[in-house]
Wavefront OBJ file of the C-alpha trace (Angstrom):
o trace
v -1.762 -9.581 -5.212
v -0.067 -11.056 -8.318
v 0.835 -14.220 -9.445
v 4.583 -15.456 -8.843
v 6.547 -15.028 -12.061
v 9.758 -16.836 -11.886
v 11.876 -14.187 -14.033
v 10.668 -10.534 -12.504
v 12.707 -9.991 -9.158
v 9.634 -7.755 -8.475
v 6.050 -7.970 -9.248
v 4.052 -5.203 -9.757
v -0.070 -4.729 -9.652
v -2.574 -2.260 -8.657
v -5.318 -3.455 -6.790
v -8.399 -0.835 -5.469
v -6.084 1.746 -5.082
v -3.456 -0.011 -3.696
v -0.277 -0.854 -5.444
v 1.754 -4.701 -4.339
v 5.198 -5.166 -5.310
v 6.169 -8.568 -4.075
v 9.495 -9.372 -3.928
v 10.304 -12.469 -6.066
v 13.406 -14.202 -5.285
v 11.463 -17.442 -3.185
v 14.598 -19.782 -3.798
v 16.771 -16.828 -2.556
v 14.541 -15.572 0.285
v 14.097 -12.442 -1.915
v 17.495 -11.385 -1.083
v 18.068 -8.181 -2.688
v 19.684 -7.889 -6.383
v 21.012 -5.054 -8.253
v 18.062 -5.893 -10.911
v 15.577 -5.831 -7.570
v 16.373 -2.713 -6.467
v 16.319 -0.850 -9.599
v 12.685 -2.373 -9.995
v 11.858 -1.400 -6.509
v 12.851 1.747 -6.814
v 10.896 2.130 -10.180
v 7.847 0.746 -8.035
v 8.041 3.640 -5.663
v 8.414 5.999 -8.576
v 5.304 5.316 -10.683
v 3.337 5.535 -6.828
v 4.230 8.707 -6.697
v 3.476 9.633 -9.955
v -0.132 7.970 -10.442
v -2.680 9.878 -8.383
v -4.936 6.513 -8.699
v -2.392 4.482 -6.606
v -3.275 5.741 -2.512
v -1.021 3.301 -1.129
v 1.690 0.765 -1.428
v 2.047 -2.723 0.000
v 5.265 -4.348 0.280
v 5.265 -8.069 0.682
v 7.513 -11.053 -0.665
v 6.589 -14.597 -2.865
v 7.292 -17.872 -0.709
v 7.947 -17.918 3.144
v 10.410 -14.983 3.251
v 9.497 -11.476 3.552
v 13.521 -10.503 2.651
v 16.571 -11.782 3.468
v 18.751 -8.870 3.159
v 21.176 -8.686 0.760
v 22.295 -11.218 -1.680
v 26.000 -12.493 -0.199
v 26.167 -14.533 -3.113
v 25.749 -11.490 -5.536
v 28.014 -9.421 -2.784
v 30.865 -11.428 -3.499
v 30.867 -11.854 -6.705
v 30.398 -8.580 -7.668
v 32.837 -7.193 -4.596
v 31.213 -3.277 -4.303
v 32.884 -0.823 -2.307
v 30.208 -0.753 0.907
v 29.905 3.010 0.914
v 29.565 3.073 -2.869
v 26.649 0.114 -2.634
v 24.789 1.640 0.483
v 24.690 5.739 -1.270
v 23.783 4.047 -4.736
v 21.440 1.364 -3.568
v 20.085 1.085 -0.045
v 19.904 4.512 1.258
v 18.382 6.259 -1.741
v 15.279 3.267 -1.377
v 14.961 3.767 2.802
v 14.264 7.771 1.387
v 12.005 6.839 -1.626
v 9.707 4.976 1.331
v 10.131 7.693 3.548
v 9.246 10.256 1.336
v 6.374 8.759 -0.723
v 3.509 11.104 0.431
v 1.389 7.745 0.715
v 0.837 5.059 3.799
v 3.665 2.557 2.930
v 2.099 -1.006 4.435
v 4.702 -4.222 4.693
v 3.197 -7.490 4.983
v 5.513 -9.880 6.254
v 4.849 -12.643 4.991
v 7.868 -14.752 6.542
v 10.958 -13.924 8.074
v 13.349 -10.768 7.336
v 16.953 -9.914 8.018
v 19.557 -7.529 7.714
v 18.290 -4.719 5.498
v 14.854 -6.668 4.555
v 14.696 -5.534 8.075
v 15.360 -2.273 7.520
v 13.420 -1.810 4.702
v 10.689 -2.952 6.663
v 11.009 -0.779 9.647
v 11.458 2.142 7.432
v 7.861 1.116 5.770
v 4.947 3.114 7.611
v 2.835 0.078 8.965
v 3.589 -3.819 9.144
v 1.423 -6.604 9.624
v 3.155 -9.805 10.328
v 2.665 -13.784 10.284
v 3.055 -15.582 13.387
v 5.439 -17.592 11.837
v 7.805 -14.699 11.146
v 10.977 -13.868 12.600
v 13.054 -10.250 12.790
v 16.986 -10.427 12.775
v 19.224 -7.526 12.007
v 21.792 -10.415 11.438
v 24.834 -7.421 10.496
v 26.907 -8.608 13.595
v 27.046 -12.476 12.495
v 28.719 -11.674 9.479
v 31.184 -8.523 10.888
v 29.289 -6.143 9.945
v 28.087 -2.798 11.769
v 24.429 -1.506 11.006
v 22.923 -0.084 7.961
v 19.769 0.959 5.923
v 18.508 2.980 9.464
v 18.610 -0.398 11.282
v 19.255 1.279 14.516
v 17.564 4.520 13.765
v 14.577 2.358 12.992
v 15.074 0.087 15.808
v 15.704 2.731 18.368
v 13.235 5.346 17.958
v 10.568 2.617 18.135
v 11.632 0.193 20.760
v 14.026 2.123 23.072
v 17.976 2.071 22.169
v 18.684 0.018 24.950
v 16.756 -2.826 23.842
v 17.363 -2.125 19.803
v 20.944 -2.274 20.566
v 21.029 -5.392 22.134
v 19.608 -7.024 18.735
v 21.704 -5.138 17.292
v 25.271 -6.635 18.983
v 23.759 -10.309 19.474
v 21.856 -10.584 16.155
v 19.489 -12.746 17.885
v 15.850 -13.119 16.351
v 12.813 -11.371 17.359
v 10.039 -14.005 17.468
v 6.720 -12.248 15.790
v 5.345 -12.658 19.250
v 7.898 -10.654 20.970
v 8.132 -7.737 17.837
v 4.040 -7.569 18.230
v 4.074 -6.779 21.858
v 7.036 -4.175 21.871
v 4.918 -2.134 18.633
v 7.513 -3.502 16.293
v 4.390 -4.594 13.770
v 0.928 -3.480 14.108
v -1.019 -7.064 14.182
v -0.402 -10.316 14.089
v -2.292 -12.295 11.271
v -2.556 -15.755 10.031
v -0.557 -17.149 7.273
v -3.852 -17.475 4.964
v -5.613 -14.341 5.835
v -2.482 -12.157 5.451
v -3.476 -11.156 1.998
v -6.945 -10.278 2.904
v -6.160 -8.410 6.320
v -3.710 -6.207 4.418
v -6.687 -5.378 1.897
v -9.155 -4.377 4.911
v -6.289 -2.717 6.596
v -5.455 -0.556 3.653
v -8.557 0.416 2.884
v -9.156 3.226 5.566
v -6.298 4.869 3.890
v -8.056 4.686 -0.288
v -10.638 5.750 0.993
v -9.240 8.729 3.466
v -8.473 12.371 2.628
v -5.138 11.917 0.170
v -3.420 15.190 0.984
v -4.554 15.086 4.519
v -2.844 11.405 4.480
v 0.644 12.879 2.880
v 0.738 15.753 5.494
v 0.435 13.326 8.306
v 3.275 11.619 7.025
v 5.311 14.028 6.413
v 4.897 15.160 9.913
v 5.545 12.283 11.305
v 8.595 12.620 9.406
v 9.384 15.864 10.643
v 8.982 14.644 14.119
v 11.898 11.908 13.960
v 14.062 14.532 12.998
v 13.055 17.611 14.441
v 15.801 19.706 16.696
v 13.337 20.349 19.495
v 10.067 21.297 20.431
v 9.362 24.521 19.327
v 10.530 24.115 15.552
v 8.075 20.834 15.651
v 5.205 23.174 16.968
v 6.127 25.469 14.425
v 6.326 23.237 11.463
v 2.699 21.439 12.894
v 1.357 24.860 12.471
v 2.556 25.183 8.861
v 1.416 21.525 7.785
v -2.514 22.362 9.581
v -2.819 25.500 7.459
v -2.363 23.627 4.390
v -4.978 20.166 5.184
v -7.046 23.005 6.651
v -7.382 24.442 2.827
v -8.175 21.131 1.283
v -11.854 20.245 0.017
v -11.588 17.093 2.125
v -11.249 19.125 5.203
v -14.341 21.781 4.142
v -16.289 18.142 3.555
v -15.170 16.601 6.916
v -16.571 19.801 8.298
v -20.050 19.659 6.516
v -20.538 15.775 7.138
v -19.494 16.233 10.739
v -22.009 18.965 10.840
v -24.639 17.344 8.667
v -24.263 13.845 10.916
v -23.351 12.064 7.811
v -19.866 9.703 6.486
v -17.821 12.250 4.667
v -16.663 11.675 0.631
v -13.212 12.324 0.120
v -11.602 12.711 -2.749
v -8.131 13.589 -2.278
v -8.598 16.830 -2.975
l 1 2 3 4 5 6 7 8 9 10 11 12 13 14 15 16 17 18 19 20 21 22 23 24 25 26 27 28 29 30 31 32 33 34 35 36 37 38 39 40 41 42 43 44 45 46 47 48 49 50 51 52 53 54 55 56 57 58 59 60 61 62 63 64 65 66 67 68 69 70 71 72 73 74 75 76 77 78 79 80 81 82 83 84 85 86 87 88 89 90 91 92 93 94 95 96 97 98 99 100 101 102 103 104 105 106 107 108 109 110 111 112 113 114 115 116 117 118 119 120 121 122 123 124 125 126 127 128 129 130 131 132 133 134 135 136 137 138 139 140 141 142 143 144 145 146 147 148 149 150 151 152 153 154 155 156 157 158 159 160 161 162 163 164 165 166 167 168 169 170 171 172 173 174 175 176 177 178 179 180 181 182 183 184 185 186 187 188 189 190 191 192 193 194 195 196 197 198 199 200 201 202 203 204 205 206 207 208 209 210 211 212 213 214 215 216 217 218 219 220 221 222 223 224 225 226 227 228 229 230 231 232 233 234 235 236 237 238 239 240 241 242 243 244 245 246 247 248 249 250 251 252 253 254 255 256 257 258 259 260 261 262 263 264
């Protein structure tokens, strides 16, 4: 994980496989910045670009994961919404979505609004106890955005996502742990650490095998109905059937051994 420098809005290191980019606004609760989400979105880029890098961590310097967007920057700079959610926000929810690599965010403190989002939209999250979710749009007048209730919905129930969603009140880490908003709860000082072991599985896993279950699960969200899922499923096995890392998860199964991916 790197070291907190003040001037970056994003830092950037590649770790065993794994890139961090660590949101770096502390005195700002890494609110989010024109300058942060260009840099984000260059983050996401060079993942999928550099075959080394197997997975992504998201995390954020001080005790905020994100704080949403910057109203300080919002009203000095006075964007049309539409214009700043096309040009901004919803192009970095898709980069996420569609980075054919586990997406991990380790909240490392509270986040609101679209940090939220952003972290809903990641793949996996692993939380501190300390931590609390708000989608925060309704306190200042504002209806949903990023996939807020998308995100919310499909994995808590509408019902329940909607009521955060019209009250704004928090979700205590707690509360988001035992309704399978965030996969673990983990201390404060071990976060870093956990979110090493818990990446792991994935450098080491079958890379192409990894994208295709992601995409799936992608295709599942949004499929039209059952039989165009089934049909797509069979599409996706045919091609992780025809990878090397399946023909070696075949011969280790057979030969009783661990297998050896590599990502091929």
């Amino acid at each position: 994980m790197p070291t907190a420098a003040a001037a970056e809005p994003l830092l950037r290191s590649v770790e065993n496989g794994v890139l961090w980019l660590t949101l770096n606004r502390p005195d700002a609760h890494n609110a989010f910045t024109v300058p942060m989400f260009k840099a984000l979105e260059g983050g996401f880029d060079a993942a999928a670009k550099d075959p080394a890098v197997r997975a992504v961590v998201l995390t954020g310097s001080g005790r905020a994961f994100c704080a949403g967007q910057d109203l300080r920057e919002h009203l000095e700079r006075k964007p049309e919404f539409v214009d700043e959610l096309r040009k901004r926000y919803n192009p970095l929810i898709l980069k996420v979505r569609r980075l054919d690599k586990p997406v991990i965010a380790a909240l490392n403190g509270t986040a609101a609004g679209a940090g939220l989002s952003l972290a809903l939209a990641c793949d996996f999250r692993l939380c501190v106890p300390e931590a609390k979710l708000f989608t925060s749009f309704v306190k200042i007048g504002l209806a949903p955005d990023s996939g807020s209730l998308f995100w919310l919905g499909s994995q808590i129930g509408y019902a329940r996502a909607l009521e955060l969603e019209m009250t704004g009140k928090p979700v205590t880490a707690e509360e988001a742990e035992r309704w399978g908003l965030v996969n673990r709860l983990v201390p404060a000082d071990r976060l870093v650490e956990e979110t090493r072991a818990f990446a792991r599985p994935f450098v080491e896993g079958p890379a192409k095998t990894l994208a295709l279950v992601k995409r799936l699960y992608n295709h599942t969200l949004f499929a039209k109905d059952l039989p165009e899922l089934l049909d797509y499923e069979a599409a996706v096995q045919q091609e992780a059937g025809g990878t090397r890392d399946h023909a070696e998860g075949l011969q280790a199964f057979v030969e009783k051994r661990a297998p050896k991916f590599t990502g091929e």
